[in-house]
C-alpha positions, -999 to +999 in steps of 0.1 A: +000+000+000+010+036-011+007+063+014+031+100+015+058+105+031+074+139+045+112+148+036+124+138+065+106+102+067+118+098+028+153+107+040+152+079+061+138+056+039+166+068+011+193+057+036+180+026+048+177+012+008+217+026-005+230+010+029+210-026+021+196-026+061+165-049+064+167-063+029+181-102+027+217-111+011+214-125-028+236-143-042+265-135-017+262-104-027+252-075+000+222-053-006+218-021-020+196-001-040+189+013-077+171+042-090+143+034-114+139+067-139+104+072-155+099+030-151+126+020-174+162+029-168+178+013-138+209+021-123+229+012-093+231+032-066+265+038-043+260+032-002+259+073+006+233+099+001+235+135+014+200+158+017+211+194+013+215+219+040+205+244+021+179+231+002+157+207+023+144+194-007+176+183-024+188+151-021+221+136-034+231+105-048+259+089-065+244+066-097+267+038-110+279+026-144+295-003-150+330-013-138+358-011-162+387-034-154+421-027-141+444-048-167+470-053-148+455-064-112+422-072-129+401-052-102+371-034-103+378+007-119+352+035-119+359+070-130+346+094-109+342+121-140+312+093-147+297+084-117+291+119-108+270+131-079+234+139-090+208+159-072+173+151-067+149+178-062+120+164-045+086+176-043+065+146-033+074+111-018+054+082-015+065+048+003+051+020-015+065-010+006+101-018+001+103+010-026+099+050-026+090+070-052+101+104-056+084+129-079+108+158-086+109+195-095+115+188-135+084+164-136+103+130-139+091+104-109+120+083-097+120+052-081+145+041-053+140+004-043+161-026-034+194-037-062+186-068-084+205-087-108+235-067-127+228-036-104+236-059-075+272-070-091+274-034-101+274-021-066+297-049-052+324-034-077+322-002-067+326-010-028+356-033-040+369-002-061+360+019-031+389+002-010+413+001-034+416+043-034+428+063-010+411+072+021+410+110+013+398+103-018+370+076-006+362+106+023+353+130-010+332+107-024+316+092+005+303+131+014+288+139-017+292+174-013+316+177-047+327+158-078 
């Protein structure tokens, strides 16, 4: 069942799905979630989300693309020129069990829910990736707060 949510209760909500918390291991791999855009395009989404200070209504998250590979130690590479920080300006929110929906400023409704398949694979690359760089670097990212 569908019912609104306020900012803060979607906030909540947000953080609980990117971190995996109440959602069962697949696979071996840990959960996660992935954006849904307009009900077709779905893309991973990294463990950390920032809501603005400035702007209640912004939220920030950090999409995924796919893992290149390192050639020589064969590991997991992202460039963070792609997997840029992107902001969601939300005017409504609606919980609709394990999955919230988020209608934004533009008109687009996005769709946050728990990671299957590929995006699940995707996201255990980029917390491999995210050990492999160093800590001040994985501090940056982690905050969201610049590319």
């Amino acid at each position: 069942m569908s019912h609104e949510v306020d900012l803060d209760e979607a906030e909540r909500i947000l953080e609980n799905l990117v971190a995996g918390r109440a959602q069962k291991r697949s696979d071996d791999l840990l959960p996660g979630a992935e954006l849904v855009i307009d009900g077709r395009q779905r893309v991973a989404l990294a463990r950390h989300v920032r809501r603005d200070t400035d702007l209640s209504a912004l939220f920030w998250i950090r999409p995924l693309d796919v893992a290149l590979q390192d050639p020589e130690t064969r590991l997991p590479v992202f460039d963070p020129a792609v997997v840029r920080r992107r902001a969601l300006h939300v005017t409504a929110a609606r919980r609709d069990g394990s999955r919230l929906r988020l209608e934004l400023a533009g008109g687009s409704t996005v769709t946050v829910q728990p990671a299957r398949s590929g995006r699940l694979m995707t996201l255990q690359e980029f917390d491999t990736w995210m050990t492999t760089i160093p800590d001040d670097e994985r501090r940056a990212l982690e905050t969201l707060e610049y590319d």
